[in-house]
C-alpha positions in Angstrom: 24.4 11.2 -15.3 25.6 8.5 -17.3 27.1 9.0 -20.7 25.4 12.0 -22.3 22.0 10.5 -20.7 20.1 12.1 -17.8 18.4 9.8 -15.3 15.8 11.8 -12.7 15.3 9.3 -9.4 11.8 9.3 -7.6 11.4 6.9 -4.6 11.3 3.7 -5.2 13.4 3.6 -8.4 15.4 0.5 -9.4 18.1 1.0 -11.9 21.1 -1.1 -13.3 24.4 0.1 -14.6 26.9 -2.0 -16.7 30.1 -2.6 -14.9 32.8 -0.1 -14.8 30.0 2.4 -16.4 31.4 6.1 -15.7 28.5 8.0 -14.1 27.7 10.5 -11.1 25.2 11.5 -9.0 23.8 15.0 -8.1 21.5 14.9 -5.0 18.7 17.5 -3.7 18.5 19.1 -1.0 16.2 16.9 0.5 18.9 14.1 0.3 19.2 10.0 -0.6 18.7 6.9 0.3 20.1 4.1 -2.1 21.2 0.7 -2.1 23.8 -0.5 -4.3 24.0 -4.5 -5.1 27.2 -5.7 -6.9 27.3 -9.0 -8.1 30.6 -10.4 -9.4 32.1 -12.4 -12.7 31.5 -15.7 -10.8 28.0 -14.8 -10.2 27.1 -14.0 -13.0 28.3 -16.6 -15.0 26.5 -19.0 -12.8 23.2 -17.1 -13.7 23.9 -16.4 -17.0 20.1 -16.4 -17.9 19.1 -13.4 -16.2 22.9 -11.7 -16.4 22.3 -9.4 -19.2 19.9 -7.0 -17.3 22.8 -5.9 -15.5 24.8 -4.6 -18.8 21.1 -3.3 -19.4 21.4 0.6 -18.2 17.4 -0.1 -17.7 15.2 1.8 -15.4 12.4 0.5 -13.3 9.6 2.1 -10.6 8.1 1.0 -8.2 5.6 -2.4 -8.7 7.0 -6.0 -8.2 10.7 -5.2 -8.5 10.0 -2.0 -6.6 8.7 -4.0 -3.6 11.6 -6.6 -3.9 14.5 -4.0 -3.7 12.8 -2.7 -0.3 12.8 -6.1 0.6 16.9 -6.9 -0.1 17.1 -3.4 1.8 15.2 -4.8 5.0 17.5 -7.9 4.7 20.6 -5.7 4.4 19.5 -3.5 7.9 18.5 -7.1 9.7 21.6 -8.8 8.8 21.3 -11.6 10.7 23.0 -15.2 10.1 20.5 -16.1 7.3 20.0 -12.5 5.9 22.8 -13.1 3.2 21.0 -16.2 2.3 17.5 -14.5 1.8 19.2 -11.2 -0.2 20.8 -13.4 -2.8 17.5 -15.3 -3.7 15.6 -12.0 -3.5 18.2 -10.5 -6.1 17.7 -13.6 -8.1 13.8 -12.7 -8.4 14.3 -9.4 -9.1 17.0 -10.1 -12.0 14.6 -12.8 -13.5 11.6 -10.0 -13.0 13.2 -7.4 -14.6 15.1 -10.1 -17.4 10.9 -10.5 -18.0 10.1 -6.9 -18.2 11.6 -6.3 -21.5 10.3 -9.3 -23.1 7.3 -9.4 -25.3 4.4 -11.6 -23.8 3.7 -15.1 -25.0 1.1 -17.4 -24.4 3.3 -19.9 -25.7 
C-alpha cells in the first residue's frame, strides 16, 4: 500500500516508487520474491531523460520490461566482475522502455 492506493503483485510485475514514498507490503502465504533497484541523485541527474519514471508510482507486467527485470535479476545472482556493468545498462533500457510506455505513438 501506498498512499490511500492498493497495488495487487502478480509475477513478473515491475513497479516504481518515488523516493522516500511511505508504503508497505503485505505478503501471501505463498511468499516473495522481489528485487529492489535504487538509483541515486547523481544518477539520475546524469540520465535526466528517462529520470521521471522513477517519481512515476507506474505499474508494469510482464512483456519487454518484464523480461529485462529478470535479466538485471540474473545479473544481480551471477555477480561476477562485469555484472555491475551489464545491470546498469540493462536498467538504462528498462527506464527508457518504460519512459516510452506512457507516451503517445508518433510516426514523426
Amino acid at each position: 500500500m501506498f498512499g490511500t492506493c492498493n497495488r495487487t503483485y502478480v509475477p513478473s510485475t515491475l513497479a516504481f516508487h518515488p523516493a522516500g514514498e511511505v508504503h508497505s507490503e503485505r505478503v501471501s502465504s505463498r511468499g516473495m520474491c522481489c528485487l529492489h533497484v535504487e538509483c541515486g541523485a547523481k544518477w539520475k541527474a546524469r540520465h535526466a531523460e528517462i529520470a521521471p519514471v522513477l517519481e512515476s508510482n507506474s505499474k508494469f507486467l510482464g512483456g519487454r520490461l518484464g523480461w529485462l527485470a529478470h535479466r538485471i535479476h540474473r545479473e544481480f545472482c551471477e555477480m561476477d566482475d562485469v555484472a555491475p556493468v551489464a545491470i546498469e545498462g540493462l536498467v538504462l533500457e528498462m527506464l527508457a522502455e518504460a519512459s516510452r510506455a506512457g507516451r503517445p505513438y508518433s510516426l514523426a
